[in-house]
C-alpha positions, 0 to 999 in steps of 0.5 A: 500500500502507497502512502496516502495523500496527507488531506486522504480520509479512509473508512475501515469497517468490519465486524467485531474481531476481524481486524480492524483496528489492525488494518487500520493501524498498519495504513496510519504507519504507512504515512511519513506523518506523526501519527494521533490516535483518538481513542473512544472507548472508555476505561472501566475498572469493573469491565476485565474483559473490556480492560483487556480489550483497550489494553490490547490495543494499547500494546499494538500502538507505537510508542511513538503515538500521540493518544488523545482519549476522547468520550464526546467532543470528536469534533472539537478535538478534529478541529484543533489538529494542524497538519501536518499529521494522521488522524486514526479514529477508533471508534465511531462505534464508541463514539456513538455509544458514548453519546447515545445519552443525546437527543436526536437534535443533538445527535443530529448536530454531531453527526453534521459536525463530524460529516463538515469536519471530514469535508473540510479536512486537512490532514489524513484521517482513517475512521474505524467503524463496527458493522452491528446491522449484519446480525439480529435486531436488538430486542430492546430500544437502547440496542436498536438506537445505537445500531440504527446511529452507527449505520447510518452514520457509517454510511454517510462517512463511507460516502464522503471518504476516498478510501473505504475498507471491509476487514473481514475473514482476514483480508481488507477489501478495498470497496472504493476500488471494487464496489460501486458508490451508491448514489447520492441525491440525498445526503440525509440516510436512513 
């Protein structure tokens, strides 16, 4: 893989456990730039599964890495980053979780924010998403409510990256080079 171009924006998604972040990963360290990774997920002592998950992460990143960890304000941490640089975001999916709290204004003028920031970006950015639509719907509202957010926001960040990558079965398919963008009349998804 070439070096991307330091304004690119590149969509990573998969399910869980499929390496992901890992691909994810490797695309930033192909970059000359410095390289800040923003963290969503959030600690939780009482989780050791979850710790154990974060920590995992924290062992594969290079020491080298700037790590921002960031629960809400996405947006406003993006804005104040000044090429020349490599943004990896991992996750939107804890993004979405950390602000399932909002009402569907607010989120709405999130999820806006975050989409004007991707057009207007200026350094490289590479977005890791999870893929919850593939499975069962979730027997109780709060489930259903991320879901739907996640999806529909991975769509509408897919549709404005230059690059988009399924992780899956351990390989990366580059679905901006073998899929077809759908098209897009209307900016508002659902």
């Amino acid at each position: 893989m070439a070096s991307h171009s330091l304004s690119s924006s590149i969509l990573v998604t998969g399910p869980s456990r499929s390496g992901k972040s890992e691909w994810a990963e490797h695309l930033a360290q192909q970059t000359s730039n410095p390289v800040i990774y923003i963290a969503t997920g959030q600690e939780n002592a009482e989780d050791s599964d979850w710790q154990a998950r974060l920590d995992q992460h924290r062992r594969r990143r290079p020491e080298h890495w700037q790590t921002l960890c960031v629960t809400q304000n996405l947006s406003s941490t993006l804005k104040e980053i000044a090429p020349p640089v490599c943004v990896l975001v991992d996750s939107l999916g804890g993004w979405v979780a950390n602000c399932l709290e909002l009402s569907e204004s607010a989120w709405q003028c999130q999820q806006q924010e975050l989409l004007q920031i991707l057009t207007d970006c200026t350094f490289s950015i590479i977005l890791v998403a999870e893929e919850t639509g593939w499975g069962v719907i979730p027997a109780y509202p709060l489930g259903r409510l991320f879901r739907d957010r996640l999806g529909t926001l991975t769509r509408q960040v897919g549709s404005q990256c230059q690059r988009v990558y399924l992780v899956t079965g351990g390989y990366a398919l580059d679905l901006s080079q073998w899929g077809e963008r759908l098209p897009s009349k209307n900016r508002k998804f659902s």
